[in-house]
N, C-alpha and C positions, 0 to 999 in steps of 0.2 A: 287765638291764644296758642301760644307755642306749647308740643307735647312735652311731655314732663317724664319722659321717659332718660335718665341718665345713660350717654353713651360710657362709661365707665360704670363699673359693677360698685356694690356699696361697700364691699370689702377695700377693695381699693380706694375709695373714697377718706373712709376711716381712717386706714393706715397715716394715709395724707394728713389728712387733721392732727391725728394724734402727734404728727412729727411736728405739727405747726408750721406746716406747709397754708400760707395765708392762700395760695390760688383756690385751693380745695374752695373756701368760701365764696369766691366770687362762681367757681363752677356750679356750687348748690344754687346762689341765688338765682346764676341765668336759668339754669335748672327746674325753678321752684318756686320762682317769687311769683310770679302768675297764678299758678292757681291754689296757693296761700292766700294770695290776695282774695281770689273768688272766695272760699272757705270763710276767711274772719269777715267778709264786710256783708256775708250771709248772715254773720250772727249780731253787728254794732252799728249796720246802714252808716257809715260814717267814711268815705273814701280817703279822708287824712289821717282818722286815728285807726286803720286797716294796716295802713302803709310805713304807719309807725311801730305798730304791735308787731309786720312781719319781718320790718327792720331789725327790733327787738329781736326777735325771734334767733335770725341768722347771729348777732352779736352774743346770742347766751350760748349757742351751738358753738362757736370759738370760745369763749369765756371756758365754760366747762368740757371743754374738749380730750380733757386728760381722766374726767370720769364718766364719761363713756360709758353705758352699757347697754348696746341698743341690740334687741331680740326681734327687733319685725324691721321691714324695710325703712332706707331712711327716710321714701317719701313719706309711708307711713307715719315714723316716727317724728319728722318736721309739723304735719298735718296734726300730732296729738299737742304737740308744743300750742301749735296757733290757735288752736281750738281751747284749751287752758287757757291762754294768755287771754284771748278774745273775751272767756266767759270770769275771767276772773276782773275783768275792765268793767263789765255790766255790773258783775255784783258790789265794786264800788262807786260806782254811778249809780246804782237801786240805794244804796247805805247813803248816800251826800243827797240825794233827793229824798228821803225824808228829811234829812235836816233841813234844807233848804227851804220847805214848806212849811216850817214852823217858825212861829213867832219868836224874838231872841229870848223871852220870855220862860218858854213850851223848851228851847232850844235846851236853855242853860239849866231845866229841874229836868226833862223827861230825853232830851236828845243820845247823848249819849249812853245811858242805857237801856234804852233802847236799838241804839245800833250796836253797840257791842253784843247784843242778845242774835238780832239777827243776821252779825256776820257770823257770829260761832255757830250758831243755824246753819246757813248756807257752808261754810268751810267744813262743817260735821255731812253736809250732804257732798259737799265736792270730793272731800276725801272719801266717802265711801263708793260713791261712781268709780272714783277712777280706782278703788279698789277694785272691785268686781270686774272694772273691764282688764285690769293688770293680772287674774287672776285667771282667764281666758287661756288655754294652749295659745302659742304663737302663731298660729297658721290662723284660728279662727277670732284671733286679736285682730291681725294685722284686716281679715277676710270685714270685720266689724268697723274698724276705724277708716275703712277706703270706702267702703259704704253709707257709712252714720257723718263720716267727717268730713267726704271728698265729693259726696253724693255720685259716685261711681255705678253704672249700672250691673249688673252681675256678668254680662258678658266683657265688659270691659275689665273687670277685676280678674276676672279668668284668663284675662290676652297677659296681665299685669304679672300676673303672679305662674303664669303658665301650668294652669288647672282650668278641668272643666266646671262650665257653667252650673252643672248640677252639683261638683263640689262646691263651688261657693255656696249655693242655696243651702246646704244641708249644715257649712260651716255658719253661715246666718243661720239659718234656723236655732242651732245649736248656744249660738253667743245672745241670740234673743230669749231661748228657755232661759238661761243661766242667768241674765241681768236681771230679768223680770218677776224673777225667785227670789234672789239674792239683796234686790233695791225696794221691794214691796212693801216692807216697812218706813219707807222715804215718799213715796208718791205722796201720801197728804201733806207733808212739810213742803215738797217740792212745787203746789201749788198754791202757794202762800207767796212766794217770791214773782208771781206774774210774770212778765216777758223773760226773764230770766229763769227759774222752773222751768218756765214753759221750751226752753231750749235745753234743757235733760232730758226733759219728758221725750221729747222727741224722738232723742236717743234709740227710745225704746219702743217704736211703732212701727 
């Protein structure tokens, strides 16, 4: 796998995009699309619908290219895209598999409210994650999301971000007190949703 390290700085990257400079994108992809790829088909075991989500992914970063407001890096900031996008694919594959299991019967009195119940469930639990991790200083966002999202080791986030080893430990340390506080009242909803909870929960171990 090709490192992922931009020879261009992400200020310079930006400026590019925002002018709508279309190369900027194909620099992200060669850039990135690898270990995006690795990231989402961690979370959907699915190698075509990985490859679509990271597709996705680069096409929304042009789409909204003009509002822009990225406070951690971009590999970071690409990596929190895929991991959204990934986890929001599961949670309507968990909502179409209960329906799917049910008789057209079961479908047509209990299906539908019932999944409207448990996608406002889950959407009430996504939004409050990626509250708390938005909610993070910037250093110990970006220090969380290259760890929880990239599974980066803390000496390789340290080469990353050009801090020591022991800053990141203390920036983890720091973004796992605050999530774990903050989301506590979510852990029993969040395992309710099986394989999907179960990839929040994660989050936070």
């Amino acid at each position: 796998m090709q490192k992922s390290n931009s020879p261009i700085d992400d200020a310079e990257l930006l400026t590019w995009l925002k002018q709508g400079n279309q190369k900027v994108v194909q620099v992200l992809f060669d850039t990135y699309y690898a270990s995006l790829c690795k990231t989402v088909n961690r979370i959907v075991h699915n190698t075509i619908i990985t490859e679509d989500i990271v597709q996705d992914v680069f096409l929304k970063i042009w789409q909204k290219r003009n509002d822009l407001n990225i406070q951690i890096s971009l590999k970071a900031y690409l990596h929190k895209m895929a991991i959204n996008a990934a986890l929001s694919h599961l949670r309507k594959k968990y909502n179409t598999s209960s329906i799917d299991d049910a008789t057209p019967q079961q479908m047509k009195k209990h299906a539908h409210k019932e999944t409207a119940v448990q996608n406002l469930e889950f959407q009430e639990l996504e939004t409050q994650v990626n509250g708390a991790i938005n909610e993070l200083p910037p250093k110990c966002r970006e220090v969380f999301i290259l760890s929880r999202y990239e599974e980066m080791s803390y000496k390789e986030i340290a080469q990353e971000m050009g801090i020591s080893p022991k800053t990141v430990e203390n920036q983890m340390s720091k973004a796992l007190k605050h999530l774990r506080k903050r989301l506590a009242p979510y852990i029993k909803s969040a395992l309710s949703f099986g394989p999907l909870g179960a990839a929040w929960l994660e989050l936070l171990q």
